[in-house]
C-alpha positions as CSV (number, residue, x, y, z in Angstrom):
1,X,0.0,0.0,0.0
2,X,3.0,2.5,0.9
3,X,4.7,1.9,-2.3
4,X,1.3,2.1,-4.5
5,X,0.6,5.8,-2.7
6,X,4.7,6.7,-3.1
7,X,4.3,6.1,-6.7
8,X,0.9,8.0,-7.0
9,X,2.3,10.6,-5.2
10,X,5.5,10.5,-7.2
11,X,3.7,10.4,-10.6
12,X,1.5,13.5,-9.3
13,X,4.0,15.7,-8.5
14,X,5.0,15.6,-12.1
15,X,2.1,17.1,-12.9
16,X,1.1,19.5,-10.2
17,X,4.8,21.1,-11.1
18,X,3.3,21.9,-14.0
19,X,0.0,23.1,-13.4
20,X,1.9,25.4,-10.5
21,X,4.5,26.6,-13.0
22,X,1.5,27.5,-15.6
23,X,-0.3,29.7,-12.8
24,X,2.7,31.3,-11.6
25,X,3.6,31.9,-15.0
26,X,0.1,33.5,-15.8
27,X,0.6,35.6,-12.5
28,X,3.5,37.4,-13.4
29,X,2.4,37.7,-17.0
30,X,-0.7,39.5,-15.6
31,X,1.2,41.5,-13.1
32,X,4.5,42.6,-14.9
33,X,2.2,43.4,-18.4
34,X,0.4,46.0,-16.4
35,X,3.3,47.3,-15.1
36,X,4.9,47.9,-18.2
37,X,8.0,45.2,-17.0
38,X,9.9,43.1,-18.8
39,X,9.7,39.7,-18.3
40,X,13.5,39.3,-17.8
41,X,12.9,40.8,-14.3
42,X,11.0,37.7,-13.3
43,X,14.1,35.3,-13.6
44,X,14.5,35.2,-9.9
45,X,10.9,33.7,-9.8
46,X,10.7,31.2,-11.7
47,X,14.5,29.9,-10.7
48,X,13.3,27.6,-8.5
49,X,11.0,26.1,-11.0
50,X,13.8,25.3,-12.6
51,X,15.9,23.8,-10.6
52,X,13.0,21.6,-9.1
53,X,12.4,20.1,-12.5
54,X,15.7,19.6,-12.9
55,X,16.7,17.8,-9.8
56,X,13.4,16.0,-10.7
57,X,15.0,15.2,-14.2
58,X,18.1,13.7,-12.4
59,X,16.2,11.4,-9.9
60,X,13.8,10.0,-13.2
61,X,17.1,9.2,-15.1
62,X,19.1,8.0,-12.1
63,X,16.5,5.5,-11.6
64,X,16.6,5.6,-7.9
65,X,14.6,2.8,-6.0
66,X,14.8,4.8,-3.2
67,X,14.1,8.0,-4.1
68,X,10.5,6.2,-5.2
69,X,9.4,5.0,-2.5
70,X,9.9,7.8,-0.3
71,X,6.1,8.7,0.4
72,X,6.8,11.3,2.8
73,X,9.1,13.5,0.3
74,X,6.6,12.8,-2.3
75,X,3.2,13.9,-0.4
76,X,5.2,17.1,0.7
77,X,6.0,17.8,-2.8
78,X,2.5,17.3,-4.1
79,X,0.9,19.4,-0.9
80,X,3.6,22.4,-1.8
81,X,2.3,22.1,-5.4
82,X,-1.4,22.4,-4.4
83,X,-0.6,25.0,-1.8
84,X,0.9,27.1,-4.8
85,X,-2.0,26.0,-6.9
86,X,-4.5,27.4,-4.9
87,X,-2.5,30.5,-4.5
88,X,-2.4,31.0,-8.4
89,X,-6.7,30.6,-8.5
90,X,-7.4,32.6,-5.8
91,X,-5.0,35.3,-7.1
92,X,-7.3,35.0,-10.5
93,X,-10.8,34.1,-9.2
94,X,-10.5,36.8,-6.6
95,X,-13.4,39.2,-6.6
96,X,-14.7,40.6,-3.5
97,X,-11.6,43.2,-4.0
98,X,-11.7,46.7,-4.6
99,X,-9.2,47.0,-7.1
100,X,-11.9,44.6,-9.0
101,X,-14.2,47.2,-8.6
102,X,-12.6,50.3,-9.1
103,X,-10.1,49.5,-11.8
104,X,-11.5,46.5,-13.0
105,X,-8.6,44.3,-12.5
106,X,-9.2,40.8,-12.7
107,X,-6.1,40.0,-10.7
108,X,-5.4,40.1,-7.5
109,X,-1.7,41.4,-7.7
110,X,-1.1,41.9,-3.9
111,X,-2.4,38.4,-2.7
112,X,-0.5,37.3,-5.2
113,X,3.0,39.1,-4.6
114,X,2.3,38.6,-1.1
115,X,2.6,34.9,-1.0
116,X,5.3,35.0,-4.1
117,X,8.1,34.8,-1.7
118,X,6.7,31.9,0.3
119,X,6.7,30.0,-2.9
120,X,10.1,30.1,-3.3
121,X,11.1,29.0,-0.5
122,X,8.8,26.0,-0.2
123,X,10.2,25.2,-4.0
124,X,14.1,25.9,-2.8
125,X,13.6,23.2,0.2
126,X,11.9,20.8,-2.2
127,X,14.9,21.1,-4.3
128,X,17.1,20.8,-1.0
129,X,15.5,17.8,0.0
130,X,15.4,16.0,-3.1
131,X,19.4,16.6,-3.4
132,X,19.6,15.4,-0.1
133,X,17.7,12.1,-1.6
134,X,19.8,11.9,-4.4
135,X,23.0,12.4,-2.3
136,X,21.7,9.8,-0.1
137,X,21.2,7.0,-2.7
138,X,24.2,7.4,-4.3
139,X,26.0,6.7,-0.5
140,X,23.8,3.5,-0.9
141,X,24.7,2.9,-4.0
142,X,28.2,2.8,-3.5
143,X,28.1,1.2,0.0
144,X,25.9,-1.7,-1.8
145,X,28.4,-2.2,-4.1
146,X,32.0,-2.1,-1.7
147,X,29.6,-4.6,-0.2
148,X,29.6,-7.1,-3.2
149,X,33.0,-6.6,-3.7
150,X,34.4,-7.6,-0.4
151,X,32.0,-10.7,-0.2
């Protein structure tokens, strides 16, 4: 049962990265086109993105049985992604705001800069953690096979 949920979990996180990254993506779109900004300025943001899917990318061609089946790692990742989901619709489907009313904004930019920050840093200690996972199974690795050898 653990390993069916690490895998759901695992396979899910693939595609709640996604989703987040589109929602983020559409938030600063919204935010930096009506503040004349270019979109170079918004590097720092999506870094993290980045390096997730990229430590992601290393563990899927690495192979690692252990990163797998690590439920715990894999749940957290999918609750971050679903916490920065939700963040990304509220910022949109946001009405009861008087920015909505006045200006007739149909984004919530502070809600949306205000929790910005917070999703980085959940997304840099996913990325910490999940080198910490692959730094941890290639110890195993290598312990497994001085083991062999010396048998």
């Amino acid at each position: 049962m653990k390993d069916v949920l690490a895998k759901l979990f695992g396979f899910l996180k693939y595609i709640l990265l996604i989703v987040s990254f589109g929602l983020i993506f559409f938030g600063i779109m919204t935010t930096y086109s009506r503040l004349e900004k270019p979109l170079t300025d918004a590097v720092s943001i999506f870094l993290p993105f980045v390096l997730v899917l990229l430590s992601f990318i290393v563990t899927m061609i690495m192979n690692s049985n252990l990163y797998n089946s690590k439920l715990l790692f894999n749940f957290v990742s999918c609750l971050v992604f679903v916490v920065t989901i939700i963040i990304g619709l509220r910022s949109i489907f946001d009405k009861n705001m008087l920015l909505f009313y006045k200006y007739q904004i149909n984004f919530n930019p502070t809600f949306f800069a205000d929790n910005l920050s917070a999703i980085e840093f959940m997304l840099y200690m996913i990325f910490t953690a999940n080198v910490l996972l692959i730094i941890c199974d290639l110890l195993t690795k290598s312990n497994k096979a001085k083991m062999s050898v010396e048998k």
